[in-house]
C-alpha positions as CSV (number, residue, x, y, z in Angstrom):
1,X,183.2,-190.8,-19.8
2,X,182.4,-186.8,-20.2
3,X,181.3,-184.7,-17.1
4,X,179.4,-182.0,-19.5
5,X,176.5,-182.2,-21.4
6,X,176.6,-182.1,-25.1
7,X,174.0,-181.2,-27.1
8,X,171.3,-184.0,-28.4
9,X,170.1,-183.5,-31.9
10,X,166.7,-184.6,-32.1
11,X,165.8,-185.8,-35.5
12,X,161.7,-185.4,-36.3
13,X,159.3,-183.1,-34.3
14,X,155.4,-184.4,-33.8
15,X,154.7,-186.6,-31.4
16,X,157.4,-189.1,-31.1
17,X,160.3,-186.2,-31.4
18,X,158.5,-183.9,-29.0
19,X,158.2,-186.6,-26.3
20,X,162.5,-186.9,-26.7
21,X,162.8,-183.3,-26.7
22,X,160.6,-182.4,-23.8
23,X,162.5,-185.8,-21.9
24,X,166.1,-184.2,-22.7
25,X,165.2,-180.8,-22.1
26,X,163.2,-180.9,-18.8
27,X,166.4,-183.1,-17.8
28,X,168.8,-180.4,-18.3
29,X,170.3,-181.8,-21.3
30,X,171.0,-178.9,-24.6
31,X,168.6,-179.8,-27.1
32,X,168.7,-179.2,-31.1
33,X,165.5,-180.0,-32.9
34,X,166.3,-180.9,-36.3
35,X,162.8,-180.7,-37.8
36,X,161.4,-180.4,-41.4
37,X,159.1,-177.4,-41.3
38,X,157.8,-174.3,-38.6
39,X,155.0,-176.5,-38.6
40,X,156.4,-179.3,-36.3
41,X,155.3,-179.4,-33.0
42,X,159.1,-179.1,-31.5
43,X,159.4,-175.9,-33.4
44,X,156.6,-174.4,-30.8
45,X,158.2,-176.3,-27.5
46,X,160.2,-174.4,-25.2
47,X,162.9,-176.9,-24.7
48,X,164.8,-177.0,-27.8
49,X,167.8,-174.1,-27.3
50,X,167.6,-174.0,-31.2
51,X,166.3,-175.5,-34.0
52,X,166.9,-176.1,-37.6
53,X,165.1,-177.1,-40.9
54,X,167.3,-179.5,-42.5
55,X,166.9,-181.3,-46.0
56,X,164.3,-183.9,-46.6
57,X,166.2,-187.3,-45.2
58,X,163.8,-189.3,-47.2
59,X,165.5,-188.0,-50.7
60,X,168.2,-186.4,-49.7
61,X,170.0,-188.7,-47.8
62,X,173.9,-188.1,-48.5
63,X,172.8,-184.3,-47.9
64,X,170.8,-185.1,-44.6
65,X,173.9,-187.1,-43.5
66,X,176.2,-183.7,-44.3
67,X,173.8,-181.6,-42.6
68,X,174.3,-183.2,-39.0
69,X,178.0,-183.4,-39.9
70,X,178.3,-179.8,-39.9
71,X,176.1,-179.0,-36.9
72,X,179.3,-179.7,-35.2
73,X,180.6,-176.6,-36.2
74,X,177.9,-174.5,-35.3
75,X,176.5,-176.5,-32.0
76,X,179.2,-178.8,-31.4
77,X,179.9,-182.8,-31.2
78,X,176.6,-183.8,-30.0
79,X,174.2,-186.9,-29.5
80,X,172.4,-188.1,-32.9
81,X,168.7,-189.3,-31.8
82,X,166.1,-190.5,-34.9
83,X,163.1,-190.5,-34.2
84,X,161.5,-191.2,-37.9
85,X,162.0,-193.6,-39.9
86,X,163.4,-191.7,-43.0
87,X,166.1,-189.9,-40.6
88,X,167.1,-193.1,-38.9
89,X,167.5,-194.5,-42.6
90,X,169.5,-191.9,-43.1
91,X,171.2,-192.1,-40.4
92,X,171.9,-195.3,-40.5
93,X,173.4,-195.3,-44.1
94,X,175.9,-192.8,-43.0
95,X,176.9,-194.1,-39.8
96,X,180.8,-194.1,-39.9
97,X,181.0,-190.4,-41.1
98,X,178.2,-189.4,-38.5
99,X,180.3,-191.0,-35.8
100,X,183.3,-189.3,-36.3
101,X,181.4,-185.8,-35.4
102,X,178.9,-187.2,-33.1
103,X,177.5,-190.0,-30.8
104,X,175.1,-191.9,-33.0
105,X,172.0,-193.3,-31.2
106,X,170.9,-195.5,-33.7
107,X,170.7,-199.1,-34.8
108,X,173.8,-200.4,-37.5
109,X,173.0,-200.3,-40.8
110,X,172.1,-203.7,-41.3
111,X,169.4,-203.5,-38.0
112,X,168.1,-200.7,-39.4
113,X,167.6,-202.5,-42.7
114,X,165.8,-205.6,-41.3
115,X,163.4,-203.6,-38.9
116,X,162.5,-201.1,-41.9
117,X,161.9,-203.4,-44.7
118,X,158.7,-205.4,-43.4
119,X,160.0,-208.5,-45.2
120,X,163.7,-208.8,-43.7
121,X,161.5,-208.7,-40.0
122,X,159.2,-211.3,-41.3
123,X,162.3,-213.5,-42.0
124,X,163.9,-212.8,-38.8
125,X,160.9,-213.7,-36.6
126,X,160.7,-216.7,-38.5
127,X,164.4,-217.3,-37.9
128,X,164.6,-216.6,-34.4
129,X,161.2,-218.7,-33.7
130,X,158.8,-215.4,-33.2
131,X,155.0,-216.1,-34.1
132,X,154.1,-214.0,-36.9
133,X,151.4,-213.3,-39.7
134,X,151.6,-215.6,-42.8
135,X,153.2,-213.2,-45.3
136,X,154.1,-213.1,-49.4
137,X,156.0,-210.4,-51.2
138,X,155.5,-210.8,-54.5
139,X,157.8,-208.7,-57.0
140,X,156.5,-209.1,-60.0
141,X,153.3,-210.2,-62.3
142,X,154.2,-213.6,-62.1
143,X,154.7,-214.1,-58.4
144,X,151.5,-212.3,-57.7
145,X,149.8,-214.9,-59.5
146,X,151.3,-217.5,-57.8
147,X,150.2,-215.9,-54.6
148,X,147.1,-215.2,-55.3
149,X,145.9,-219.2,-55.4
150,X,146.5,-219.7,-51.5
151,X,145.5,-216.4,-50.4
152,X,142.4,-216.2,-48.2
153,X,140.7,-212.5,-47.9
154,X,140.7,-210.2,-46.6
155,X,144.4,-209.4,-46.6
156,X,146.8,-206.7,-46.4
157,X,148.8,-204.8,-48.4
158,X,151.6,-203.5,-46.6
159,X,154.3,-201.5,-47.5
160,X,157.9,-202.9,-47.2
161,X,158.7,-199.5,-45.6
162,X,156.6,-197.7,-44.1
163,X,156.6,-193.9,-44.6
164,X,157.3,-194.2,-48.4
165,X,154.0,-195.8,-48.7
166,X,152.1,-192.9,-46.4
167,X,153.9,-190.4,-48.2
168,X,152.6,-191.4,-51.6
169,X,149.0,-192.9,-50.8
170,X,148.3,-191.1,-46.8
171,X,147.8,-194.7,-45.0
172,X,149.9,-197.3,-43.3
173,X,148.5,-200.0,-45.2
174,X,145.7,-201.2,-47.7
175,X,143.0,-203.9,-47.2
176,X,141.7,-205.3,-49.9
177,X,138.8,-207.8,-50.2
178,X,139.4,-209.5,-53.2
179,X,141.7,-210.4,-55.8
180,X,141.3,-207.4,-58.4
181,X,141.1,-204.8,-55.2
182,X,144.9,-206.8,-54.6
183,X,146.0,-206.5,-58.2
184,X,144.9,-202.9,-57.9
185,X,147.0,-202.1,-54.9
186,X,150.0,-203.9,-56.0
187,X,150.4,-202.2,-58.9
188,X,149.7,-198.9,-57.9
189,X,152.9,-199.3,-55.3
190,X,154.7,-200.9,-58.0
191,X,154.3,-198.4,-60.2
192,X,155.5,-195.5,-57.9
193,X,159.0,-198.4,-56.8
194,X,157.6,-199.0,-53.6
195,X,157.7,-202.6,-52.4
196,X,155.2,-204.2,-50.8
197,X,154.0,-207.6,-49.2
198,X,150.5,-209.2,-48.9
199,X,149.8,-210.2,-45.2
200,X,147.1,-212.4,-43.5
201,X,144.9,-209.8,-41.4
202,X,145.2,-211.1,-37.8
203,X,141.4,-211.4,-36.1
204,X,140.4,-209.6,-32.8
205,X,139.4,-206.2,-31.6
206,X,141.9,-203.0,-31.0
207,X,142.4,-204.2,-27.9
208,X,144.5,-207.3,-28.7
209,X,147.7,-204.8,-29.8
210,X,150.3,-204.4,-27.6
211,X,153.7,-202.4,-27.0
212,X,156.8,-204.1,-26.2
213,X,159.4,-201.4,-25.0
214,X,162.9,-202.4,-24.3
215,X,166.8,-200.9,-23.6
216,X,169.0,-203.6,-25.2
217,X,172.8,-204.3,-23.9
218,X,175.0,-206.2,-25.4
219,X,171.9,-208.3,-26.4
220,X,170.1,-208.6,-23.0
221,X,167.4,-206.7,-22.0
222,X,167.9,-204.0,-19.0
223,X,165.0,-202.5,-18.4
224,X,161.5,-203.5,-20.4
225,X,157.8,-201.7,-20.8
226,X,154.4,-202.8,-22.3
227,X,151.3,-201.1,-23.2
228,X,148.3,-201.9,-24.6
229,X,146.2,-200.2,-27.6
230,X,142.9,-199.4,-26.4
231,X,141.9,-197.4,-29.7
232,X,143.6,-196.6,-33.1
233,X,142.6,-193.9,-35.6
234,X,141.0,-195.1,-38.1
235,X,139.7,-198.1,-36.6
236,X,141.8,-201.2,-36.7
237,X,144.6,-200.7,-38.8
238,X,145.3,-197.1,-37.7
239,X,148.1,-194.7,-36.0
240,X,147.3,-194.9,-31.7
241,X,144.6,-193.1,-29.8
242,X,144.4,-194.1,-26.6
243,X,146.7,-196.8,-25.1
244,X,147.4,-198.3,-21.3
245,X,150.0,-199.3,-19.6
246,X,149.6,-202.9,-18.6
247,X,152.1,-205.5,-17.6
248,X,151.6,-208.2,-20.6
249,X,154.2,-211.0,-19.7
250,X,153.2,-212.9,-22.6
251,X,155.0,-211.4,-25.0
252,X,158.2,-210.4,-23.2
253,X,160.2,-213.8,-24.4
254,X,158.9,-213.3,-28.2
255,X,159.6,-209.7,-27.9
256,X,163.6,-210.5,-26.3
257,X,164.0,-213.0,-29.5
258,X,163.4,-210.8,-32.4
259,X,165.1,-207.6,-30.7
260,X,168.1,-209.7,-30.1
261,X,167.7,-211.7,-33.3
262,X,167.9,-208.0,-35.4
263,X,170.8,-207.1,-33.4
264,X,169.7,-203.8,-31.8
265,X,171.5,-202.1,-29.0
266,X,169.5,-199.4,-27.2
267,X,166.0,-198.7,-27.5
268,X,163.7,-200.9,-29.5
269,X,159.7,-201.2,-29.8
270,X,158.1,-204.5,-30.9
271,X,153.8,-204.4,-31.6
272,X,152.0,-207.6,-31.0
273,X,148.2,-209.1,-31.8
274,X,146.9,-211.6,-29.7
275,X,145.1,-213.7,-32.7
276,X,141.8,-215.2,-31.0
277,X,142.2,-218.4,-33.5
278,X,145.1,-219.8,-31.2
279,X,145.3,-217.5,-28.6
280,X,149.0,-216.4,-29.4
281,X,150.6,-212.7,-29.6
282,X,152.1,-212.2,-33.3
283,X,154.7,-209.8,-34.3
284,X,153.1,-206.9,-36.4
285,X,156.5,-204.5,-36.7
286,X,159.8,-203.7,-34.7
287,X,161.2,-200.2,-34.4
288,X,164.6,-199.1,-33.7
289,X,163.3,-195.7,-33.1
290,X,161.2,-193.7,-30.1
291,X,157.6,-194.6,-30.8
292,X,154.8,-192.6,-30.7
293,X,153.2,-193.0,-28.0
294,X,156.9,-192.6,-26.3
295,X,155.8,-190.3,-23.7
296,X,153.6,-192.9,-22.0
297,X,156.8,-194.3,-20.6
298,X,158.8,-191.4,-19.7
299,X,155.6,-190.5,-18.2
300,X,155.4,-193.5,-16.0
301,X,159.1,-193.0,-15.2
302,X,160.8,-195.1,-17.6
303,X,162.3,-193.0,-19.6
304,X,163.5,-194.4,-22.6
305,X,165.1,-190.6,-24.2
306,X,167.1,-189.9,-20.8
307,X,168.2,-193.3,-20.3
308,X,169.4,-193.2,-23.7
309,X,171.2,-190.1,-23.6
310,X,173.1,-190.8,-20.1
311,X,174.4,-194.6,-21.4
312,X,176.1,-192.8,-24.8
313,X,177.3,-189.8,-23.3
314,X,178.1,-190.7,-19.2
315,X,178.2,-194.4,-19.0
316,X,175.4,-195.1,-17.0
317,X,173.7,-198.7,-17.2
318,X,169.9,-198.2,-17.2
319,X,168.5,-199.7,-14.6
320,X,164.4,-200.8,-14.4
321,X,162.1,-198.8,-12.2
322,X,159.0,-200.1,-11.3
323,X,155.9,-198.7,-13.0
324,X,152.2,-198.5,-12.7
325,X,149.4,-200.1,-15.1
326,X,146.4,-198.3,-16.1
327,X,147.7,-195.0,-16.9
328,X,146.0,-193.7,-20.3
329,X,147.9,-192.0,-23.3
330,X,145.3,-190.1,-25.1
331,X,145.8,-188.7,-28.8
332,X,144.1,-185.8,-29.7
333,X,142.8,-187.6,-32.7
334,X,140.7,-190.1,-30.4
335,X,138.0,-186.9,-30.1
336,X,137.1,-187.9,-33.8
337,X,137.4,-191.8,-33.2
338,X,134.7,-191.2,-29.9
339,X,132.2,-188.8,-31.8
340,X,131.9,-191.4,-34.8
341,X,131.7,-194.5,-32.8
342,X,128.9,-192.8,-30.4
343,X,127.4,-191.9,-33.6
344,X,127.3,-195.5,-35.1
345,X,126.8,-196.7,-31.8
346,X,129.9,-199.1,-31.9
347,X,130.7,-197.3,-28.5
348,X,128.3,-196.4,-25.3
349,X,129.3,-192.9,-23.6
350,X,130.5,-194.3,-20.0
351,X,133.2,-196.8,-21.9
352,X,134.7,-193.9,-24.8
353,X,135.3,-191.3,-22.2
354,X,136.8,-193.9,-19.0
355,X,140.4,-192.9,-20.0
356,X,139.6,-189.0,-19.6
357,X,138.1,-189.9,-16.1
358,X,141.3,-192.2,-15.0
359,X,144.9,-190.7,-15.0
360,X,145.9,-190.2,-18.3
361,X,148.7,-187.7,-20.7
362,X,147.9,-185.9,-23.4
363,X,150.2,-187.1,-26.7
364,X,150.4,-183.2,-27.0
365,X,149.4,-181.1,-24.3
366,X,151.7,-180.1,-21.3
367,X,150.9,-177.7,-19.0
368,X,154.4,-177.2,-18.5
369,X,154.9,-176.7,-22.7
370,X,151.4,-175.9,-23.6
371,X,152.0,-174.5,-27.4
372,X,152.5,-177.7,-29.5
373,X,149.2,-178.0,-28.4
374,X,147.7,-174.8,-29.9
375,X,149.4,-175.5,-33.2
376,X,148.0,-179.0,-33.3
377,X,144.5,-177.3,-33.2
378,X,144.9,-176.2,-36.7
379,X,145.6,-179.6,-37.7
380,X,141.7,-181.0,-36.1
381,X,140.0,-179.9,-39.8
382,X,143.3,-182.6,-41.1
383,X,142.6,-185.7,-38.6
384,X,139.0,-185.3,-39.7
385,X,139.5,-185.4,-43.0
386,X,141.5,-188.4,-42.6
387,X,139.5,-190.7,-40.5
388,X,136.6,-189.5,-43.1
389,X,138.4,-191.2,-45.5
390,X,139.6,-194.0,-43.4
391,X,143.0,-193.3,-43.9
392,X,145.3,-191.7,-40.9
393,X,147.0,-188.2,-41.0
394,X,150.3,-188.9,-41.9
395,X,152.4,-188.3,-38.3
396,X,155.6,-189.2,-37.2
């Protein structure tokens, strides 16, 4: 057990990142932000005590996985905390020289593989008895063929994993309303090696999503957290706007299962959709990783980051703390998502603006650490653009 803080190396700087950051570093705890530009919001915080640019984890993984290795020698033997999905890829990949520099907080290799390809989770929550929505994953001309004769629309098209597919076409996912639109899509990921699967779209409103936040040991759960999304940008199959804490009990057994049935230790975040056909939660995704709208819970008091970082480094069993519904995490993107929905009338006044007038966070602004904020000003002309084209900003 050490009596000193070393230093935790934050890997990814917008919103989820920043959230771990500002956790770590209001605690006391030496932080590194490892980011990929000046233009990350944990570059303008005041808690990291330094930061570095470091290579593209995405395509440079062997490199990335050197990188942190020689941090050592500069910032010494520290914590290793993903908060992207490339880095914890990366990560993940190179665990066994990682860990003989640093503490690695970060699913195995194989975890990491079946929460970041969207088909191994399929066949987990299938395995382990989690509801889920019917899925194919077609790989070549022939099986998409054979797929398209049961397929109802509309549908998905979802990417295997995830930020490849936003990095080459700026969205999470692609609905399509017919068979040529499906063809169309498939191809166009296919011809850039990105793998996909098709994916029955799951009825009901925004507000049927929910968060299911948990600290595993030694497969049990220690201390659990749910939320519900209120609003995402763009509407329905975007990133979070707004979402509420709220005790959902319904999906803490399914969300135990497939957390336990990937084999994760630490952290983990499982999204649900209540589907109004039967009335049951589904599984939409699992990450291994702080999510974005992480801050929510440290917020509340259950902080996932610090918990985290005192298990790895001083031994300390988490331990759940009681928490209180109805507190509001508010993106700065959901401006754009209220002035269009007033606009179109999908929303009246009184019911887009009852999380500003109910205690609520800011995803970005702290009073305490008030200059992400000002950099992610710039960005407003960006978000626009994006929900204009019905496709989200790509954030991390």
């Amino acid at each position: 057990m050490r009596t000193t803080n070393p230093p935790a190396y934050v890997l990814g700087g917008h919103q989820a990142g920043l959230a771990v950051v500002r956790s770590l570093g209001r605690a006391g705890v030496p932080v590194v932000a490892i980011l990929s530009s000046t233009g990350d919001l944990a570059w303008h915080s005041r808690y990291p005590q330094d930061r570095e640019i470091g290579p593209d984890p995405a395509d440079q993984t062997r490199g990335y996985a050197d990188f942190l290795i020689a941090l050592r020698e500069r910032h010494g033997p520290g914590v290793i905390i993903p908060t992207t999905d490339e880095s914890l890829e990366a990560v993940a990949a190179h665990r066994t020289g990682l860990e003989a520099a640093h503490i690695v907080a970060c699913p195995s290799s194989w975890s990491a593989g079946v929460f970041l390809d969207k088909r191994a989770t399929s066949e987990i929550a299938a395995d382990v008895d989690v509801p889920a929505p019917g899925t194919a994953c077609p790989q070549s001309e022939a099986e998409l063929a054979s797929a398209l004769e049961g397929l109802r629309f509309p549908c998905l098209v979802k990417p295997r994993e995830s930020y490849r597919y936003t990095r080459a076409f700026g969205t999470k996912m692609t609905r399509v309303e017919n068979a040529d639109e499906l063809r169309e899509a498939w191809r166009a990921a296919q011809a850039l090696d990105i793998g996909t699967l098709i994916q029955e779209i799951i009825p009901g409103p925004e507000t049927c999503g929910v968060n299911y936040n948990v600290y595993m040991i030694d497969g049990e759960p220690v201390v659990e957290f749910t939320s519900r999304k209120l609003r995402l940008a763009p509407p329905n199959y975007g990133y979070p706007a707004v979402v509420r804490t709220e005790r959902v009990p319904e999906v803490l057994e399914a969300g135990r299962r497939i957390v336990r049935g990937m084999g994760i230790e630490g952290f983990a975040n499982a999204e649900f959709k209540l589907d109004e056909r039967d009335g049951e939660y589904k599984l939409m995704e699992v990450n291994g990783r702080p999510n974005m709208s992480g801050a929510l819970a440290v917020h509340c008091g259950v902080d996932f980051p610090l918990m985290t970082y005192r298990h790895l480094v001083h031994g300390v069993t988490p331990r759940q703390t009681p928490w209180r519904e109805g507190i509001h995490w508010i993106d700065k993107a959901d401006r754009l998502v209220l002035a269009e929905r007033w606009k179109t009338g999908q929303s009246s006044f009184p019911q887009g603006l009852a999380p500003y007038f109910s205690r609520h966070i800011f995803s970005g602004f702290d009073v305490r650490d008030p200059a992400p904020s000002l950099v992610r000003l710039r960005g407003v002309g960006r978000v626009s653009q994006a929900l204009g084209k019905h496709s989200p900003l790509a954030r991390q």
